[in-house]
C-alpha positions as CSV (number, residue, x, y, z in Angstrom):
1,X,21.2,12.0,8.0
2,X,23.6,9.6,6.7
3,X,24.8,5.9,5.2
4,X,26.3,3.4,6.2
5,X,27.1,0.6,4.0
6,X,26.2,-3.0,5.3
7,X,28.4,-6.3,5.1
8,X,27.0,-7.4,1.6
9,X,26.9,-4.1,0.2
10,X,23.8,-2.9,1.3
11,X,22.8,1.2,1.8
12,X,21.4,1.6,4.8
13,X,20.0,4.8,5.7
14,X,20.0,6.3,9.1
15,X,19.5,9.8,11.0
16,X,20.8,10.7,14.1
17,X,19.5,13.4,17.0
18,X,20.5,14.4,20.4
19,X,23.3,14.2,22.7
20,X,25.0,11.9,24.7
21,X,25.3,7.4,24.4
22,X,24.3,6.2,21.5
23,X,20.6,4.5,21.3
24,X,20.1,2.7,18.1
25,X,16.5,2.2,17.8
26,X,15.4,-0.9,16.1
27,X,11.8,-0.6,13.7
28,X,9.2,-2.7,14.0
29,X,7.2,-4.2,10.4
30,X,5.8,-1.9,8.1
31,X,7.5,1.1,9.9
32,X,10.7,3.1,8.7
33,X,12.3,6.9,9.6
34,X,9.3,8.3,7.3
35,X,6.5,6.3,8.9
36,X,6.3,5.0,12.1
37,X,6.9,5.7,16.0
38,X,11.1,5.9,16.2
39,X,11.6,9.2,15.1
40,X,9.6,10.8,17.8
41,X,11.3,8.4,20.2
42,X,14.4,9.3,19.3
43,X,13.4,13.2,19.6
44,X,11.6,12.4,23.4
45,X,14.8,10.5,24.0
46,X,16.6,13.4,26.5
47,X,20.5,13.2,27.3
48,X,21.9,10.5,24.4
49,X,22.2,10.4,20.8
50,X,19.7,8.4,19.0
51,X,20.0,6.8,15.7
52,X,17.1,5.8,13.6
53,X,17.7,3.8,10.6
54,X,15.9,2.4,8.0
55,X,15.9,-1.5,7.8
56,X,17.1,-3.1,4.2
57,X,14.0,-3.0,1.9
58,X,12.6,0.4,3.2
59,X,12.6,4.2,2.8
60,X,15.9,5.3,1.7
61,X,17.7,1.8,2.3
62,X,18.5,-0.4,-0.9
63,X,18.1,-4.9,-0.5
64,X,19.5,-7.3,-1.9
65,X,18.9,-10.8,-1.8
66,X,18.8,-13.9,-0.9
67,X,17.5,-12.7,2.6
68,X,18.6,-14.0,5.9
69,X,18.2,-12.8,9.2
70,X,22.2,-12.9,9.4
71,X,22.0,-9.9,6.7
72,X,19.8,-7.9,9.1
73,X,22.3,-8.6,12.2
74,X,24.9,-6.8,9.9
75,X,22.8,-3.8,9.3
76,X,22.3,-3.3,12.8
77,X,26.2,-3.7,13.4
78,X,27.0,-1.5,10.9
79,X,25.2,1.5,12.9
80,X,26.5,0.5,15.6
81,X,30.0,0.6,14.3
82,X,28.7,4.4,12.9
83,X,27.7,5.4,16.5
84,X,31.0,4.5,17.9
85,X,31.2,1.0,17.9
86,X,28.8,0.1,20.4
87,X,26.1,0.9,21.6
88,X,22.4,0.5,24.0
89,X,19.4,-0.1,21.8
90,X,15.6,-0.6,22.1
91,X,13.7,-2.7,19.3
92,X,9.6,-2.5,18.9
93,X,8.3,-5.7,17.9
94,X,9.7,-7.8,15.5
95,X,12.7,-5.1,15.7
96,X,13.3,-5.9,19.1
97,X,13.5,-10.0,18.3
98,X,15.8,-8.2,15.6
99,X,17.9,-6.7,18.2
100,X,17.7,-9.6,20.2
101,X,19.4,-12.0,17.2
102,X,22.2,-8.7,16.4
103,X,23.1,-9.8,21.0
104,X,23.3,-13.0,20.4
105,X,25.3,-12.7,17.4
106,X,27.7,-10.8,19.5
107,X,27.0,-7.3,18.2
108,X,28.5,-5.1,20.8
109,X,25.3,-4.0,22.8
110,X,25.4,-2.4,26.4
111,X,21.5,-2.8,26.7
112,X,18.3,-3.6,25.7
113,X,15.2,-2.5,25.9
114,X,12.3,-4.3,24.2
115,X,9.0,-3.4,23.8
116,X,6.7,-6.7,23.1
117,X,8.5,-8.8,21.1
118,X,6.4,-11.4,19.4
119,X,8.9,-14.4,20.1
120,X,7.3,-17.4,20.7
121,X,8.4,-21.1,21.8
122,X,6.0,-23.0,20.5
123,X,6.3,-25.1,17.1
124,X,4.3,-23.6,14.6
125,X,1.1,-25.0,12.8
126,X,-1.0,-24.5,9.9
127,X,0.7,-23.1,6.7
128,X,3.5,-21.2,6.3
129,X,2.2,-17.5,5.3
130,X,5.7,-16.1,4.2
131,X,4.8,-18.7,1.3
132,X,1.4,-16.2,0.8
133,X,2.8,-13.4,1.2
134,X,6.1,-13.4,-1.2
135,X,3.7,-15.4,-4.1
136,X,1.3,-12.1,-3.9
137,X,4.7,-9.7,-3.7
138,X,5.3,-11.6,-7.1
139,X,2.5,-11.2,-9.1
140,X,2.4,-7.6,-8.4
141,X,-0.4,-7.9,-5.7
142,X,1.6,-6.0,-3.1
143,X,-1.4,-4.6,-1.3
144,X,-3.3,-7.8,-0.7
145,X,0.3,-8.7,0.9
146,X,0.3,-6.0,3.1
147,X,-3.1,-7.2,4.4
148,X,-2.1,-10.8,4.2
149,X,0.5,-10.3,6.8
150,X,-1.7,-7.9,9.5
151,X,-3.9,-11.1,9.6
152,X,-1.0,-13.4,10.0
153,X,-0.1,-11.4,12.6
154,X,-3.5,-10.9,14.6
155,X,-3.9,-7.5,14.2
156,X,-7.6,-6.1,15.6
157,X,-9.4,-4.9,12.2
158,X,-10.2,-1.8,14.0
159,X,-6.8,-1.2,13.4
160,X,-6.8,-2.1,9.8
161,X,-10.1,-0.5,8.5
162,X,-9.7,1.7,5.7
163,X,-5.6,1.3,5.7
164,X,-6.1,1.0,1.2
165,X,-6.8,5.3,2.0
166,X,-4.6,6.2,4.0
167,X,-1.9,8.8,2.9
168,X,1.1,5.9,4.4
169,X,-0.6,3.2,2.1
170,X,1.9,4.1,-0.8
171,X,4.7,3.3,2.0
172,X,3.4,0.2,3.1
173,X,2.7,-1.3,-0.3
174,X,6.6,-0.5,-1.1
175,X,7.4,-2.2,2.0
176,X,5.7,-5.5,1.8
177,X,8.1,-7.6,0.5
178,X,9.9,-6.7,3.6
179,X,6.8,-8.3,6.2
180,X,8.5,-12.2,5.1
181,X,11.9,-10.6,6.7
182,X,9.7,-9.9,9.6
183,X,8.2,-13.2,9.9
184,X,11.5,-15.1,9.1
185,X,12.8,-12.8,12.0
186,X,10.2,-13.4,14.6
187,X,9.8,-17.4,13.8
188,X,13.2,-18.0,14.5
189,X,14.4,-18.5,18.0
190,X,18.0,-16.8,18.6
191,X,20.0,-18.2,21.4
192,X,18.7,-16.2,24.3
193,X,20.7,-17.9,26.9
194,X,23.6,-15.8,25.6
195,X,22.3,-12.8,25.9
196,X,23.8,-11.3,28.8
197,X,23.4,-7.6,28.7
198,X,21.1,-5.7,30.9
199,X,17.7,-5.9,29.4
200,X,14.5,-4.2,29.4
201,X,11.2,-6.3,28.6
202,X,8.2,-3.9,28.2
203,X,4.3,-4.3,27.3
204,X,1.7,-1.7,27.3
205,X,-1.2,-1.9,29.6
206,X,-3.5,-1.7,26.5
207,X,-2.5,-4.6,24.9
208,X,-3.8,-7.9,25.0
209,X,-2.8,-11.7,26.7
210,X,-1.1,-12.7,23.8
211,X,1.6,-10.0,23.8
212,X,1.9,-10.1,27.3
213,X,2.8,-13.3,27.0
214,X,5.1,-13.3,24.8
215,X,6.7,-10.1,26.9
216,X,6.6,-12.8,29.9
217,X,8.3,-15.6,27.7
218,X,11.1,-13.5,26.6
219,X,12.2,-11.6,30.0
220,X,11.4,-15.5,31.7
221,X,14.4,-17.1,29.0
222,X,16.3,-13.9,29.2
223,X,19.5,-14.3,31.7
224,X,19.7,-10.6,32.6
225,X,16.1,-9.3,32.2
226,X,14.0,-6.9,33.8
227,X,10.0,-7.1,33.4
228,X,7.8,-4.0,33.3
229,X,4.3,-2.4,31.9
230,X,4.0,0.8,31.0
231,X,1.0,3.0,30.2
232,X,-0.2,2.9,26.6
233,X,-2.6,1.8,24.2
234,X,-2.7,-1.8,21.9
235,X,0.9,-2.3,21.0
236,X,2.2,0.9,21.2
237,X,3.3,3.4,24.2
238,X,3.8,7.2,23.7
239,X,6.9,8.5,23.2
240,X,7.5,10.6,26.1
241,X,6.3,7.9,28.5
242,X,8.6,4.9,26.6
243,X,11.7,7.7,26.3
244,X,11.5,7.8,30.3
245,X,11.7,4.6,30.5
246,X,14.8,3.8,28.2
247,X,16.5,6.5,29.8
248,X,16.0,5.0,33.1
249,X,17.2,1.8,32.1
250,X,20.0,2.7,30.0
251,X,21.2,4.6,32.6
């Protein structure tokens, strides 16, 4: 485990297993080193050295604001620079648009590999629920944030039900200022045409239309990309099974 210190000043928090090229793995929204799929990515992930970090906002990271998506981009470089200066990375979900905006801001990458990022090209209607979301973070209602952004986001309720109990609700309450950087992040188009690395664009099988088609939309504006499903449930593959697939591809 170690630090790195972003561009403004910013702690960022990071962890590092294996052997081999560096794989920065990119987190998804409400997900950091102490809750959420990468660490046991990182652990499946066989023959390179994988760094896990927490984004700005969660875990062990600090924040500061104003936010901007630019800030995030110079997280992401700054492990990078700590694995060696470059680097191949994977990004789940809003992490892999994340990683998507760090390419096109020229952060060195060898490769991607994304799994469903929720990048769409169509203009956006109906209110603005960042606008929600940061007026509940405000008055100290960081719960009903929390739950404000899964619905903005479409996520099934048997997904959701009973989440207030759960022992990583404490987590996800600290978090929730952090689901506006997510939304900024995902509603904001980065210049794919310069994206020019070698890059992976993955679904699960158990997902539904609307992630697959943003998958599609991605890999289809993507100059470099590859297209593939893997076996898995709704948004999410096992580790093992998405490990084997990074490592093919990065490879």
């Amino acid at each position: 485990m170690g630090t790195v210190i972003s561009a403004d000043g910013t702690t960022i928090g990071f962890s590092r297993v294996g052997d081999g090229p560096a794989v920065v793995l990119v987190d998804g929204a409400c997900c950091f080193r102490g809750g959420g799929p990468m660490p046991a990515v990182a652990q499946a992930l066989t023959g390179y050295t994988a760094y896990t970090y927490d984004r700005r906002g969660r875990g062990e990271s600090t924040d500061r604001g104003p936010y901007a998506i630019e800030r995030e981009v110079e997280d992401l470089a700054a492990v990078v620079e700590a694995a060696g200066g470059t680097a191949f990375a994977h990004g789940f979900s809003s992490g892999a648009v994340l990683a998507l905006h760090a390419a096109a801001a020229g952060v060195p990458l060898r490769a991607l590999a994304l799994l469903e990022p929720p990048l769409s090209f169509e203009e956006p209607t109906g209110p603005d629920p960042r606008d929600e979301i940061d007026a509940l973070v405000a008055a100290g209602r960081r719960g009903d944030a929390v739950i404000r952004f899964q619905v903005a986001c479409g996520i099934p309720e048997e997904f959701t039900a009973g989440i207030r109990e759960s022992p990583g609700w404490p987590a996800l309450e600290a978090m929730a200022h952090t689901t506006s950087y997510d939304l900024t992040i995902t509603g904001t188009v980065p210049d794919l045409a310069s994206v020019t690395a070698p890059t992976l664009v993955l679904d699960s099988e158990g997902s539904d239309e609307r992630l697959r088609g943003w998958a599609d939309g991605v890999a289809g504006h993507l100059p470099n990309a590859r297209r593939r499903t893997l076996a898995g449930d709704w948004h999410g593959v096992a580790p093992d099974v998405l490990a084997a697939a990074l490592a093919e591809h990065f490879r």
